[in-house]
N, C-alpha and C positions, 0 to 999 in steps of 0.2 A: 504494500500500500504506500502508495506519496502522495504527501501533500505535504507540499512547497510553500512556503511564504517569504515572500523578500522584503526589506525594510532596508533604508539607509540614503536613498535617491536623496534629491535636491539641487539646488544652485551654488554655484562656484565658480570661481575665476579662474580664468585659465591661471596653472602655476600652484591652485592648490590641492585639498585632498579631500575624498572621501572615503568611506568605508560601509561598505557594502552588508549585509546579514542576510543570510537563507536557513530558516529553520527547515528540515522535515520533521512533520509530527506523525508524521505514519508510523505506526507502533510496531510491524512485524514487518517494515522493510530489512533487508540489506543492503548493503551497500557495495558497488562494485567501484563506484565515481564518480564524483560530485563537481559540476563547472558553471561557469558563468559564458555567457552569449550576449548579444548587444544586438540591434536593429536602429538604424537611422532610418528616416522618411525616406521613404522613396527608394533604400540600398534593402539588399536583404540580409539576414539573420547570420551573422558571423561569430566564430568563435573567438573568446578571449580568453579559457584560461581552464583548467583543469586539473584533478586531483584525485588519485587513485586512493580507495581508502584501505588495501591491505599496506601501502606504503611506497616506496620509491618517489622520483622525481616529479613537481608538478610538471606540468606542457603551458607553455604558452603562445598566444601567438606573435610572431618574431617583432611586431612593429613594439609590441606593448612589453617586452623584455626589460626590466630593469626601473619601470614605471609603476606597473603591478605586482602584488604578490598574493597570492593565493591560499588560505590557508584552514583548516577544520579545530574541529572539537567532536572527538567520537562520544564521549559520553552524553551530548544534547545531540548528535548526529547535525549538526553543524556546520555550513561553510561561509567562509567570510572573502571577501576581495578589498585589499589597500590600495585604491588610488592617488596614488602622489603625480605631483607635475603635469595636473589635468590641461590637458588641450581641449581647444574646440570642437576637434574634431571625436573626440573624445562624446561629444554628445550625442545619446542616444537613450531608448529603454534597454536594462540592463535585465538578463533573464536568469535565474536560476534553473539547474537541470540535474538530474539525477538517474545513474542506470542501476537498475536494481540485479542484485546476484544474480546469473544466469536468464538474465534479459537481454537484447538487443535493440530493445525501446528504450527510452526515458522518459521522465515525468518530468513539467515546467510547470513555474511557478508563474504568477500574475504579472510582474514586470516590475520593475519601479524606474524611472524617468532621473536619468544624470543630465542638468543640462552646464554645460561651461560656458561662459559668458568671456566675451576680449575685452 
């Protein structure tokens, strides 16, 4: 079971930071890995950042290296995203997603809206 909920969106100036929150409250998921995706008006649904929950490296995508970091809490099944040195292009709705053990689907959450301001 998932269900996703994200929190953390708002306005910022380019240069600064946000931070992101996705709970899953679905009581009998597992977890295979847990990411964040982004959509601009009019672009489509790209990835920005992911995170295996038995362990190893996250993935990111190559633009957003070193700006973002991506990171969990297994005991609230948790995942968080740190936006530093927010650009404009930067703005978009930010999506939570989750693949669950022995799934090739995942579950998203409702979105919540980064906008960066020049």
């Amino acid at each position: 079971q998932v269900q996703l909920v994200e929190s953390g969106g708002g306005l910022v100036k380019e240069g600064g930071s946000l931070r992101l929150s996705c709970v899953n409250s679905g009581r009998f998921s597992r977890i295979a890995a847990m990411g964040w995706f982004r959509q601009a008006p009019g672009k489509e649904r790209e990835f920005v950042a992911a995170l295996r929950w038995s362990g190893g490296g996250a993935e990111y995508a190559e633009s957003l290296k070193g700006r973002f970091t991506i990171s969990r809490d297994v005991r609230t099944n948790a995942v968080y995203l740190q936006m530093n040195n927010l650009e404009s292009e930067d703005t978009a709705v930010y999506y939570c997603a989750l693949q669950p053990q022995g799934s090739s689907g995942s579950g998203w959450g409702q979105g919540t809206q980064v906008t960066v301001s020049s």
